[in-house]
N, C-alpha and C positions, 0 to 999 in steps of 0.2 A: 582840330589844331589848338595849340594851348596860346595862350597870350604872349605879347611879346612882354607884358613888364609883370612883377610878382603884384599880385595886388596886398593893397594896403594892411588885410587883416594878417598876412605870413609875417612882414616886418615884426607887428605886434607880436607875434606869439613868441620870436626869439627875443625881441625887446624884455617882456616880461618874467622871462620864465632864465633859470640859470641852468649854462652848458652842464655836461656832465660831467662831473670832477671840478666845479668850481670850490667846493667845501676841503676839499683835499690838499694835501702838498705832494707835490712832487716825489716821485718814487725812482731811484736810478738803479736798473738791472746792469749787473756787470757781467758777462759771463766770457771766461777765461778759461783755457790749457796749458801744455806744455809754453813756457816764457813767457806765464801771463803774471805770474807774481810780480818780475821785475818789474813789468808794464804797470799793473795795479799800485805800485809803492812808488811808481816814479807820476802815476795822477794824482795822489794822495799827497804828495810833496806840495805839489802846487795849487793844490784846493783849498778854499777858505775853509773854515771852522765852522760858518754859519748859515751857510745857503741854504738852510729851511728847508733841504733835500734831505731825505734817506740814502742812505747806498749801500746795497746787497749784492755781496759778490759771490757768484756762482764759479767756483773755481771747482773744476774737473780734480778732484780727489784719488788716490789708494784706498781703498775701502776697509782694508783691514791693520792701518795704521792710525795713531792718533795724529789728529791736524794740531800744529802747531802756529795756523796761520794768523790765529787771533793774536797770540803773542808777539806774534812776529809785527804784526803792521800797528799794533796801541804803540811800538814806539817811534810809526811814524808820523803822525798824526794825535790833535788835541781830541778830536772826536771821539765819543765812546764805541770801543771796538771790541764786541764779543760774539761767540759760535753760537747759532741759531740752537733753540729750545723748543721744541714743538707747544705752537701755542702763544710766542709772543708778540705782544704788539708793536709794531712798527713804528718809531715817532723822530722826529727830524734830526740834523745834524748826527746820526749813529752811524756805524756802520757793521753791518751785519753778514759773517759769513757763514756758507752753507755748511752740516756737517759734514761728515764722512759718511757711503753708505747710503745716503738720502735722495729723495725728489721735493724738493721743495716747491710750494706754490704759496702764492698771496689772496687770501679770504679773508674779506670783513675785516682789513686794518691789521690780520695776524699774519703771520709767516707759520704755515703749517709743513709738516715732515711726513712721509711716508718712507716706505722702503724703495730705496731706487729700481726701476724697469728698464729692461732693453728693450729701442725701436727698432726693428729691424739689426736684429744682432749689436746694435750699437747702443750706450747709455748718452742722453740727450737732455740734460739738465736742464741747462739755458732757455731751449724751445719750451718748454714746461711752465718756466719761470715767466718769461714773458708774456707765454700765452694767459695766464692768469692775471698779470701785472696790467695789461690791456686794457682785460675785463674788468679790473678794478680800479683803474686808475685813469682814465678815460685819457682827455689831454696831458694828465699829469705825471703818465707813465712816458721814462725814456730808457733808452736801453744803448749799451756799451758794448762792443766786443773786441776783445784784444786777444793777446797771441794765443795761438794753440793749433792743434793737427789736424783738426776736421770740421767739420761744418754746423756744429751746436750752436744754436740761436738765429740762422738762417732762416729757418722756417717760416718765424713765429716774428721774424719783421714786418711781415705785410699787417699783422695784427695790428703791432705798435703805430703801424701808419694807419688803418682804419678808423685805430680809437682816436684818432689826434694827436699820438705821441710824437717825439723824435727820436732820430738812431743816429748814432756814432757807427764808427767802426776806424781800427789804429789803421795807421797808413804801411803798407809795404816797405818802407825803406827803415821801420822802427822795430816791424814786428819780428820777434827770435823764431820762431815761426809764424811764418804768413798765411796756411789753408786757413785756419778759421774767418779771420777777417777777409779775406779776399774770395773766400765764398760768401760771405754777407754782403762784400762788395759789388757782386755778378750777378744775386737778384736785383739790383736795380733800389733798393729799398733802403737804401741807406743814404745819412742827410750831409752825415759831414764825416771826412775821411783824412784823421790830423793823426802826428802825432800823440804819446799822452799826455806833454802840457796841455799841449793846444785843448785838446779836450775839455781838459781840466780850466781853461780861460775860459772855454767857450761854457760848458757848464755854467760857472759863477754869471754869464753874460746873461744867461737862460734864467737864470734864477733869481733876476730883479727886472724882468720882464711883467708888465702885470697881468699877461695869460696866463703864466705859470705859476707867478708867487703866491704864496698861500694868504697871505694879506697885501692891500687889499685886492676882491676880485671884480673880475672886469668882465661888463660884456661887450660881445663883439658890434650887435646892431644896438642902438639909441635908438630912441622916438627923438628923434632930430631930422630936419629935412634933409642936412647934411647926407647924415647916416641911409637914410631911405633912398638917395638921391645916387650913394655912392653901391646900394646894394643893385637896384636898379640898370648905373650903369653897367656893373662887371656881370648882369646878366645880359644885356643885351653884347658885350664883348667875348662874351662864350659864345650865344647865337651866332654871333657876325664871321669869329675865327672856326667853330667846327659845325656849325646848322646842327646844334642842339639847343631845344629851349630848355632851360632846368628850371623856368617860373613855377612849373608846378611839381619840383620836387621838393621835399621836406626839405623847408630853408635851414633846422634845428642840425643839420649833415652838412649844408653846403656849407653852413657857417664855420663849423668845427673844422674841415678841407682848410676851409681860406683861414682860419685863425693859424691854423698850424703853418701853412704862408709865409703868414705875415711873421708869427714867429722867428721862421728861418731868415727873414730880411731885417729884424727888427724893428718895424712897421708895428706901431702901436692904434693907431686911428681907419675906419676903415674906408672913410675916401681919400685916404693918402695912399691906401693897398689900391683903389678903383685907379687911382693916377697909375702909380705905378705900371700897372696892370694897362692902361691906354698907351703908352710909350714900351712897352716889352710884350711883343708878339709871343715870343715864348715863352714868358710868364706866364698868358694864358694858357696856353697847352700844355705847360704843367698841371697849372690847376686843374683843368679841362683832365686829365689824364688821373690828377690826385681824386676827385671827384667819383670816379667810375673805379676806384680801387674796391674791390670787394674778394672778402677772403676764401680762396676757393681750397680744392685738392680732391685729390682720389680718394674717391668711397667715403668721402667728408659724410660723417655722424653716421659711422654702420646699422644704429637701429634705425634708421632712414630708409636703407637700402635691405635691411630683412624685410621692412613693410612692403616695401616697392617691387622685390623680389615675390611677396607674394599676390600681388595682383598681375603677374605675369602669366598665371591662367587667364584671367579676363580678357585681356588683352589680348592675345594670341588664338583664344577659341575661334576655332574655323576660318583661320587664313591660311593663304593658298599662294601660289606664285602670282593667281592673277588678283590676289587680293592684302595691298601690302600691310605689315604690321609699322604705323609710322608714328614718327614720335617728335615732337617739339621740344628743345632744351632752350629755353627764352632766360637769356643773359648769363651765356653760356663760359664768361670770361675768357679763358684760357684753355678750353676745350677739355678739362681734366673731369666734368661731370657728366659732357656728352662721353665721351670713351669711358667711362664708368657705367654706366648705364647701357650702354652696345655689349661689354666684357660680360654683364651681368646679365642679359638677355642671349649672349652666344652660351655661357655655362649652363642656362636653364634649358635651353631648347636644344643643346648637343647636337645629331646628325640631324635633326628635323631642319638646323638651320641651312642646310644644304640644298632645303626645297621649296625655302619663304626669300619673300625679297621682304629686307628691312630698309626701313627709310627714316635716318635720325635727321633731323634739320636742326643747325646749334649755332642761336645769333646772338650777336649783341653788337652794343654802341659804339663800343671800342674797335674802330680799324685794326688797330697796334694788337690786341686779344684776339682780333678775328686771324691774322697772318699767323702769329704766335700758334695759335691753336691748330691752323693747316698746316704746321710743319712735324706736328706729332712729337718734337722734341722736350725731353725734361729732363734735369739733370738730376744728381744722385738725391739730393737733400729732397725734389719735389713727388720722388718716389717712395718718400720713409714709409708710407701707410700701402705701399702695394705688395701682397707677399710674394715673397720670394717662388711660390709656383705660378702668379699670375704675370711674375715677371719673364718666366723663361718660357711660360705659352703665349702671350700677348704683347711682349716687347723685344727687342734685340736690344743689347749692348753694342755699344761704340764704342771702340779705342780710340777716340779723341774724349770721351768719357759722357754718363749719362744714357740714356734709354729713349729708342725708336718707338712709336706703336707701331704693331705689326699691320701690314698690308691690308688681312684679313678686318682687321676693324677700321683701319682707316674709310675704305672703302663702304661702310657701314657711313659714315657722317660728311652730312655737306655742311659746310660753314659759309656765313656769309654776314654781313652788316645790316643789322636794322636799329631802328626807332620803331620801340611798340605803339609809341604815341601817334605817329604820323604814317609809317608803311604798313602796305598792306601785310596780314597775317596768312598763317597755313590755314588747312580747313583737313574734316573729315579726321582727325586725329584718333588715337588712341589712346596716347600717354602726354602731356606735356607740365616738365619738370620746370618751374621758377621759384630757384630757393634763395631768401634772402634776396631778394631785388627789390619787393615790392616793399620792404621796411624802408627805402628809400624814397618813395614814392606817398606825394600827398594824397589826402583823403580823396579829392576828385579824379585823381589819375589812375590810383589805386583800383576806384569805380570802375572807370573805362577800361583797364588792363583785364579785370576779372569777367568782365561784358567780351573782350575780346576773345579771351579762352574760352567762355560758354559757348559765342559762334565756332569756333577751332572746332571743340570736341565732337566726336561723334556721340550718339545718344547710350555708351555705355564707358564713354571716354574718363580717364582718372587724371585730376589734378593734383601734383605733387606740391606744395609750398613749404617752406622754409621752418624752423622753430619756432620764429616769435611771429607767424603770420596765419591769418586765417581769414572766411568768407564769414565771418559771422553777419557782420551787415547784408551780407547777397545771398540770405536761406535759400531764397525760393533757385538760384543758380545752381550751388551747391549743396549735398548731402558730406556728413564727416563720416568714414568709412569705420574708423576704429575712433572711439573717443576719449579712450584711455591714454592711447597714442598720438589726439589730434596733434600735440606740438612736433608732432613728427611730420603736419602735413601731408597725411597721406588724405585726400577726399576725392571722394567721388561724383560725377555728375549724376543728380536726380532730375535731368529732364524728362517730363512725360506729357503726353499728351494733352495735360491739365495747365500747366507751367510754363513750357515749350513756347516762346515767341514764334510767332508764326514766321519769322524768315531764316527761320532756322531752318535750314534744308542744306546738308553742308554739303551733300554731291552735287545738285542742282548748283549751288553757289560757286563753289571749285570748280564749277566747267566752262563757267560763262562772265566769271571774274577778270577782265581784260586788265584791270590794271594787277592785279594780282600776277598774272603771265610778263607782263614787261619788269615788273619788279624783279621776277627770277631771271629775264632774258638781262636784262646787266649788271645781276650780281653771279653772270656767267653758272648758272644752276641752270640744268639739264631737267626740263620737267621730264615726268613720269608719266 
């Protein structure tokens, strides 16, 4: 069990050390369609000249006409406004639009150009743009979406919420068209939903905030008893409202969550966010909720899944009906990487699979991800990366819109809720995928997470982990399979005889685990 309070050296590390994006100014993604000009020239009316913001408008183009758009909006606005050049650097109060033709993304302070791609039949700018904007603008990244006909820039909000950004999106009764915004609206991810003054207030409001502003900056914890006292409490009122301890998660995340917060309340200090937070039950379970956001999707990073794909010989050698091929998906989100991984193992195995029992088990913390993910539903924009054959073999289409998993895989994946820190684990495993979870996770928890998977695996068992994650401190747990590719996560157990704790016995364990059996008996899973 982890502590109820963070101890004193976590304060320190975020005390000393600066978020990410504190060097930075503010970056505002605008992305627009059809009636997104008007929108765009009627926020640009009412924006100041100086908010120490950038802003790049991603307007859905004609590709084989000249844009006129620069011209058009220097006269409405003191701000410098010209057509992006591949290559230049971004720097405040400008405003920059996409050209014709192009994918723009943000590296290293530049706005770079490519040839524009279709995703799934459809060209997806804004997703592009943000998802780069994110990654490079950590807090300091926000993103806009105003009128237009489809669901560009949907996607890539969950990003803008993970790095610490905020999202807009125009409100319905403004927009000339409403699909785009009102799909950005239905993921759930979106902070404020105004017309484009309002926006354009609310921007300027954001932009003398000293989270965001580029001078001076600010951090969230002090080495103050105050500060420590206020961190302290809003961990123990996560405890209290959902029985999660997050003392031992990387406080350098939970910080950046509640700054983005306090942001939105304009909450400067952070035991006036701790008050706050003690009179607004729901506040917590925002946060509680912003905290566990992590960015998932189907076949997320494909050379992932060629790796993964090919230790599906491993895994499979000589199972039988009465010996199942079974797989752990620990912090499984929204279920889109256990049904990744079931699709990916029904392709490989064809008719064989007709004569194995698979057994996927896909948890996490999130109740609201666990339900979400046993309903098998996603809508069009969470399908952009499934192609178009694995959608007419593995999913149905709805006429109220958006995509079924088919039966066939459903029935492949139990879901259910845990705490890897506190509930019992599976055993005897095969496969068990945790990507990007454990970046969240402090160095001691991390410890105990990678201890727990070594007891899970069977003794030729494969551990999937995330890009930016590895066993390098637990050799003796882990071997790396491919090391070209470790950031791909693909490793392998080198348990042997030599190394092997001796209670590592995962049949013997798995049979006589009593609290392991009640954990499954009420989260209604049917052992095997």
């Amino acid at each position: 069990m982890t502590s109820d309070q963070p101890s004193k050296q976590s304060t320190d590390e975020v005390s000393v050390s600066e978020q990410p994006g504190d060097n930075l100014f503010p970056i505002v993604g605008i992305a627009a369609s059809a009636g997104g000009l008007e929108a765009f020239i009627d926020l640009l009316t009412y924006l100041p000249v100086d908010t120490g913001m950038a802003f790049v408008l991603i307007q859905h183009l004609a590709p084989d006409h000249k844009s006129l758009l620069a011209e058009i909006l220097a006269r409405k606005t003191k701000m410098l406004v010209s057509e992006v050049v591949d290559g230049v650097v971004v720097e405040p109060n400008h405003v920059y639009i996409i050209a014709p033709n192009t994918k723009m993304i943000l590296a290293q302070g530049m706005l770079r150009l490519a040839p524009r791609e279709r995703v799934e039949g459809k060209y997806m700018p804004g997703d592009a743009f943000f998802t780069s904007l994110a990654a490079e603008q950590g807090s300091k990244a926000i993103a806009v979406i105003l009128s237009g006909g489809d669901g560009d820039g949907s996607l890539a909000l969950t990003h803008i919420k993970a790095a610490g950004g905020v999202t807009f999106a125009q409100c319905e009764g403004t927009a000339k068209f409403d699909s785009m915004p009102n799909t950005a609206v239905a993921t759930g991810n979106v902070d404020f939903i105004l017309p484009p003054q309002k926006i354009a207030e609310e921007l300027a409001k954001l932009s003398i905030h000293p989270f965001i502003a580029p001078q001076p900056t600010a951090k969230l914890v002090q080495n103050s008893p105050q500060s420590i006292e206020g961190i302290q409490l809003i961990f123990a009122l996560l405890k209290s409202s959902t029985g999660v301890d997050f003392s031992k998660y990387k406080l350098t995340t939970i910080a950046r969550r509640m700054q983005r917060r306090m942001l939105l309340y304009k909450i400067e200090k952070l035991e006036d966010y701790a008050q706050y937070l003690q009179n607004n039950e729901a506040e917590v379970k925002a946060l509680f909720a912003e905290i566990l956001i992590h960015v998932t999707g189907f076949f997320r990073d494909p050379l992932a899944f060629q790796q993964l794909t090919q230790s599906f010989p491993i895994i499979t050698k000589n199972k039988t009906a009465n010996s199942p091929i079974r797989i752990w998906v620990a912090g499984c989100s929204t279920g889109e990487e256990a049904y990744s991984i079931a699709i990916c193992l029904l392709e490989f195995l064809g008719e064989k699979s007709l004569n194995l029992l698979i057994q996927i088990f896909a948890t996490d913390i999130s109740q609201t991800a666990i339900e979400f993910a046993r309903t098998g539903v996603y809508s069009d924009v969470q399908m952009a990366e499934v192609s178009p054959e694995r959608r007419d073999r593995f999913f149905t289409k709805l006429e109220s819109g958006g995509y079924r998993i088919s039966k066939a895989v459903r029935e492949l994946c139990v879901f259910a809720r845990q705490d890897m820190s506190s509930d019992p684990p599976f055993a005897n495993l095969d496969l068990v995928s945790c990507r990007n979870v454990m970046i969240y996770l402090a160095a001691s928890l991390q410890k105990q997470v990678l201890s727990i998977f070594h007891y899970s695996l069977n003794s030729k068992g494969i551990l999937m982990l995330g890009n930016s994650e590895s066993t390098t401190q637990h050799s003796l747990l882990f071997a790396v399979v491919d090391k070209k590719h470790r950031a791909k996560g693909m490793l392998q157990s080198a348990i042997n005889a030599g190394i092997r704790p001796a209670w590592f016995v995962a049949d013997e364990v798995y049979s006589r685990d009593a609290s392991f059996w009640r954990w499954l008996e009420q989260t209604a899973i049917q052992p095997y």
